[in-house]
N, C-alpha and C positions, 0 to 999 in steps of 0.2 A: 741466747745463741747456744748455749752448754747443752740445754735441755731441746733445744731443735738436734742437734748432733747426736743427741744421745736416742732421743725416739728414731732418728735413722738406722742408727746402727741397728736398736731393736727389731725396726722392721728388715732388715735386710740380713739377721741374724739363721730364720729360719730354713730359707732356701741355701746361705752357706755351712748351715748345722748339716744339711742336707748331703754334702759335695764328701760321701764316705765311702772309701774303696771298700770294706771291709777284707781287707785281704786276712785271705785265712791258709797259712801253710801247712802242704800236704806232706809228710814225708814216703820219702820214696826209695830209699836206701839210707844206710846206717849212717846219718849223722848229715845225709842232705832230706832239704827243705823244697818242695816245687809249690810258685804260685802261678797257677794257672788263669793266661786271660781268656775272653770272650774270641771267639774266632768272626764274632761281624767286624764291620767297618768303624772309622773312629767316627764317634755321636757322643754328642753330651749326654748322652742317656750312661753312657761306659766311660765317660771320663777319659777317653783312650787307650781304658785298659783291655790291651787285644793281645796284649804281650806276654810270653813267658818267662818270669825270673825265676830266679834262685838263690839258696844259700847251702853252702855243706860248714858245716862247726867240724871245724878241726882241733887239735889236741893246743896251738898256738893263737887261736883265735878264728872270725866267720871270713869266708869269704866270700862275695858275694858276685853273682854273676847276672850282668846287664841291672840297670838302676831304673827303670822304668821311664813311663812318657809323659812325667811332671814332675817339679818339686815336689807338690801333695803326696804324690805315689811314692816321692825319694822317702818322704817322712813318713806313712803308711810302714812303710817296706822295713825300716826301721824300726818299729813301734812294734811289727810283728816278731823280728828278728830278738828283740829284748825279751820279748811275751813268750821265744821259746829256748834260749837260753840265755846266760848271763857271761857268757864270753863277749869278750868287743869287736867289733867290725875291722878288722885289720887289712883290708883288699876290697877292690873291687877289677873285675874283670869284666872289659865290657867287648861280645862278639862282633860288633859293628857299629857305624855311625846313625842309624836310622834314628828317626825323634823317637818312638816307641821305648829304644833300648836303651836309650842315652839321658833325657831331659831331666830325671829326678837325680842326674850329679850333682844339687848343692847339696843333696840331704848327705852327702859323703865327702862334704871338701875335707874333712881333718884326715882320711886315711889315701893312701896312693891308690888312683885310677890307674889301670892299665889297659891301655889298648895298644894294636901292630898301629905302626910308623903313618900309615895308609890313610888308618881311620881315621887318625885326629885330624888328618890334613884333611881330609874330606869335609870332616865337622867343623875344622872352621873356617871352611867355603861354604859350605850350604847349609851349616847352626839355625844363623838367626833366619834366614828363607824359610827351612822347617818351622821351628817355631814360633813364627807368625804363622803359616799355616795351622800350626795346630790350635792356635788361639781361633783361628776362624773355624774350625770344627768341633772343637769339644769345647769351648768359653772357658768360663768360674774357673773350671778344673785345673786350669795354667796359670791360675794370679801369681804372680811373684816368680814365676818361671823364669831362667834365665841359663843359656850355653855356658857348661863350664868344659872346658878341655880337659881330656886325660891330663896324668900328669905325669905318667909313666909309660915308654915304649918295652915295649913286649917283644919279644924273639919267640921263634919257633922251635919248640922241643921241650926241655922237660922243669919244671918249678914245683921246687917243694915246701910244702906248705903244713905245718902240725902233721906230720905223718900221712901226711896225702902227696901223693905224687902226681901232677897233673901235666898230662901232656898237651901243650898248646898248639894246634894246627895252623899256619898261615895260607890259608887258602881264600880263594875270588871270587867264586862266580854268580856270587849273589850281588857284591858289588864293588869288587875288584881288591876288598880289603875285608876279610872274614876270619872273623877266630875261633874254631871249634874248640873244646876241651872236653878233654875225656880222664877221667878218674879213675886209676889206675888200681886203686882200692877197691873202689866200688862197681864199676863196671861201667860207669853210668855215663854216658856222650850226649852233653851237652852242643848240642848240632847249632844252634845260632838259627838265623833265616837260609843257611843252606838246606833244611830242609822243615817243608812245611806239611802238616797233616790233614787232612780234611779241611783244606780252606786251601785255597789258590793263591798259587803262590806273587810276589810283586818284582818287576823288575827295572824302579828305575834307574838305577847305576850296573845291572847285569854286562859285562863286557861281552857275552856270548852264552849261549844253552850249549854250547860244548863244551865250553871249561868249567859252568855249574857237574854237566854229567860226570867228568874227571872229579870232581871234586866231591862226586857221591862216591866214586868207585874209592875212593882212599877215605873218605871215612866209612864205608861198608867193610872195609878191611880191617875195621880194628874189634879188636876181643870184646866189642861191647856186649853189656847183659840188655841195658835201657837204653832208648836212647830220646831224650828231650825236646824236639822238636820246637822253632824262635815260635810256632804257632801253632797250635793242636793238643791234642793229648797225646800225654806218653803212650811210648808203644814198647814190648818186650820181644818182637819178632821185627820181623822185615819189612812190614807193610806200608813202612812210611817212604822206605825205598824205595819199594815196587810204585807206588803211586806216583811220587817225585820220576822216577824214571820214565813213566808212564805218559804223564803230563807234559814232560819239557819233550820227548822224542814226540807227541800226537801236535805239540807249540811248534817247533822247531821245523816238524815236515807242512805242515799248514803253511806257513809263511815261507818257503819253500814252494812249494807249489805257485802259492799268488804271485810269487814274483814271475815264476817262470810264465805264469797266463798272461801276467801284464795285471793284474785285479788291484786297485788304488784301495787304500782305507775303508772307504766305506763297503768296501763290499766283503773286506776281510773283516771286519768287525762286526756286520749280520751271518757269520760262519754261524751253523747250528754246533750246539754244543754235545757231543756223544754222551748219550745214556750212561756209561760207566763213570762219569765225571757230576754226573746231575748232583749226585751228594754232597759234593764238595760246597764248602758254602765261598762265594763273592765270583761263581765264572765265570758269568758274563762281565761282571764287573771287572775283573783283572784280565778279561781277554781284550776288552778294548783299553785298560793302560799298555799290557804288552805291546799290542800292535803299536799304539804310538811310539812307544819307545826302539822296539826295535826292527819295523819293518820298513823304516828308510833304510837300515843298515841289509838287509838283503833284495832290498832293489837295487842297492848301488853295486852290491856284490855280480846280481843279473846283467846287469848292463856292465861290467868290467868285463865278464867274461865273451860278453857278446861283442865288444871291442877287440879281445881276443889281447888285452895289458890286465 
């Protein structure tokens, strides 16, 4: 039986030799680290890495921002973080509850998670939901996967950290519980999934595209040099703004429109998609989750006003 067990393992050895982020960190200002994901869809081909982390090595220790969308990734993210300094992990900050940002928290249970009050509640309403989903899209890559909650509530305003002064944003409109952080040292605005670059953006806990917009105009407000985008590549200008602005005012009046026609689902989700958006990669794909998500909420709006309540 030993030696039946053992040739299993053997054989089943090489496809999870296989199962390797190589994350590789980029640095991008004095003393942060960006690991940049894939902007496609979650596929076992990416493991689900489509996410943006981070670390900045401060003078007291790393801090680390969003833990990625597995254990594997927890421990990756880890392994990279030792490979470029030898300070310890002392934080983690994480901007929201989505699987992506959150799932490789066991690879950090020894230091305090921090997320706003919102997010954990979120995560531990819809943890294990996600992560069975994610087990059914990216497989191997989640073994041993499992929801761990923040363990630290977060306020909005200023945390210092080794000579970094990090200003924490409490903002929603990605999904009603969002933490931007901006580094006050470095420049650098760590935007979460309020804003997304070159890939469309997702909205299934979005409370509205008008309090996403609010919530560009206040981080567009701050002195930023960089700013990190939950998906894309970094930009040092404006353009992830303009885009993000772009997108939710062309989403916003679309579904606007249908309702006022009376137009159901299917015919708002064969909308042709405008030339200046063709680049972006998943739009058709994220304009029919939008629709489902939020274009019952502006029929119902259509029909209140038409009631005249």
């Amino acid at each position: 039986m030993r030696w039946i067990l053992l040739l299993c393992a053997c054989l089943a050895w090489p496809a999870w030799a296989e199962l390797d982020y190589q994350l590789k960190p980029r640095q991008i200002a004095e003393g942060t680290w960006l690991l940049e994901g894939s902007t496609d869809n979650f596929a076992k081909a990416n493991g689900g890495n489509i996410v943006n982390t981070a670390f900045i090595v401060t003078d007291s220790g790393v801090v680390v921002i969003d833990s990625g969308p597995s254990k594997r990734y927890g421990e990756a993210l880890r392994q990279a973080i030792a490979a470029t300094t030898d300070k310890p992990v002392i934080q983690v900050l994480l901007t929201h509850h989505h699987p992506d940002h959150v799932l490789g928290n066991q690879a950090f249970s020894d230091v305090p998670i921090g997320a706003l009050a919102g997010t954990t509640d979120l995560l531990r309403q819809q943890g294990d939901a996600m992560a069975e989903n994610m087990y059914r899209m990216v497989g191997d890559w989640m073994r041993g996967t499992e929801v761990v909650l923040p363990t630290q509530v977060l306020e909005p305003g200023t945390l210092s950290i080794g000579g970094h002064s990090l200003r924490l944003l409490g903002l929603g409109g990605h999904t009603g519980a969002d933490l931007a952080i901006f580094d006050e040292q470095t420049g650098v605005l760590f935007a979460g999934d309020l804003v997304f670059y070159q890939r469309a953006l997702t909205t299934p806990n979005s409370p509205g595209l008008d309090v996403w917009l609010k919530d560009l105009d206040t981080l567009q407000g701050l002195p930023w040099k960089q700013i990190v985008p939950g998906h894309g590549p970094v930009a040092s200008d404006a353009a992830p703004f303009a885009q993000m602005r772009d997108y939710l005012g062309w989403l916003d009046q679309l579904m606007r429109d249908g309702a006022a026609r009376g137009d159901d689902m299917t015919e708002m989700i064969r909308t042709p998609i405008p030339d200046r958006f063709a680049g972006i990669s998943l739009t058709r794909y994220e304009l029919i989750r939008s629709v489902s998500h939020l274009y019952p909420r502006y029929e119902r709006q259509r029909l209140q006003r038409l009631d005249g309540h």
